[in-house]
C-alpha positions in Angstrom: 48.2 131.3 -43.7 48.3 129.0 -47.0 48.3 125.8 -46.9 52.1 125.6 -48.1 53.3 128.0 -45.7 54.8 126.9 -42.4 53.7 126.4 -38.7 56.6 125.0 -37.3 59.7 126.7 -38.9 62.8 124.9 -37.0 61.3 121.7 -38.7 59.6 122.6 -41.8 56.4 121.4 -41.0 53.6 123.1 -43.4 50.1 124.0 -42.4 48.4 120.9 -44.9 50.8 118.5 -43.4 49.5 119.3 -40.5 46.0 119.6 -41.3 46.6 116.0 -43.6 47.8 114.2 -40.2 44.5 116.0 -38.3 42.2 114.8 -41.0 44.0 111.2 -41.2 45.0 110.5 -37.4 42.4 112.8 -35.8 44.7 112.3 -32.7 43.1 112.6 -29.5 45.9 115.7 -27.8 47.7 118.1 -29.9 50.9 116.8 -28.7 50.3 113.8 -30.9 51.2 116.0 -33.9 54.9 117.0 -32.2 55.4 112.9 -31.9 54.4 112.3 -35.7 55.5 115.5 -37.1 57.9 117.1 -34.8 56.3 119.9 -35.1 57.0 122.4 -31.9 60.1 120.3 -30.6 62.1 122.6 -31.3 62.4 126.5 -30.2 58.5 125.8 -28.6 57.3 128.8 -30.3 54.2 127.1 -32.4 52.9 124.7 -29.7 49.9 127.6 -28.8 49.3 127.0 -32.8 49.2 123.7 -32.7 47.1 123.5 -30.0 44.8 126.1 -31.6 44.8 123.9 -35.2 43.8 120.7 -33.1 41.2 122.7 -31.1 39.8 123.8 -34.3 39.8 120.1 -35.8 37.9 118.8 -33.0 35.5 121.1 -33.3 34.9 120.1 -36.8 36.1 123.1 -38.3 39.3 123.4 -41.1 42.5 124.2 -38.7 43.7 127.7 -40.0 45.8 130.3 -38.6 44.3 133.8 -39.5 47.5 135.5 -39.7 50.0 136.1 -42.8 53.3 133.9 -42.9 55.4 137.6 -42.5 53.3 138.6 -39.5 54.1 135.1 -37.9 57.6 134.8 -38.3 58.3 139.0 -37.2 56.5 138.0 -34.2 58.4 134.7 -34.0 61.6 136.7 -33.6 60.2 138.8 -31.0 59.5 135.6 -28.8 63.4 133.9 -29.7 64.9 136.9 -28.6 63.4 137.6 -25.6 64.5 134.4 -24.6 68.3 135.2 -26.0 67.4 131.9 -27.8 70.1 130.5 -29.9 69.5 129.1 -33.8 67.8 125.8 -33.3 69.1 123.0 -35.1 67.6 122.1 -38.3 66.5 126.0 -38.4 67.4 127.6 -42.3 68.1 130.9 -42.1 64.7 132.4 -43.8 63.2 131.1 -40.3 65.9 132.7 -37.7 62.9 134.9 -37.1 60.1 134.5 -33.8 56.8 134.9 -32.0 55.2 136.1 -29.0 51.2 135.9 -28.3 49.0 133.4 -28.8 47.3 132.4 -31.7 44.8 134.8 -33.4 41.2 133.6 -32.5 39.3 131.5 -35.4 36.6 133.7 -37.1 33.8 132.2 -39.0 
């Protein structure tokens, strides 16, 4: 992913905000970036990513997700509809699309 593409799609919540609040707030568990951000409040489907991008900060490595914005939101559809989800407030209609496995592993 680029920086400017987004991890959490119901909220619009890029990949350098997130990696801005990591580097700023190092928070202690990922789910200090849903408080701030709001990030994975929503349809739940990038909480595994979030995790993943906080694991990766604490490790002292750049938080990335090794897997094109296209890729990500196909398999984000996948996941929403095997859940019969309905659109998630807030959700613009480029993102009514899901996810289902969890985040690639980081390669070095």
């Amino acid at each position: 992913m680029l920086p400017d593409d987004e991890v959490c799609l119901c909220f619009h919540v890029s990949l350098r905000k997130i990696r801005n609040y990591l580097a700023r707030e190092n928070p202690s568990v990922p789910s200090l970036i849903s408080e701030c951000l709001s990030a994975g409040t929503g349809c739940m489907w990038c909480v595994p990513f979030l995790k993943h991008l906080h694991t990766l900060h604490q490790q002292g490595k750049e938080p990335d997700l090794r897997i094109s914005p296209e890729e990500y939101m196909r398999n984000r559809a996948t996941y929403r509809e095997s859940l019969g989800s309905s659109p998630v407030p807030g959700e613009s209609e480029r993102s009514s699309q899901a996810f289902t496995s969890d985040p690639p592993p980081h390669t070095d």
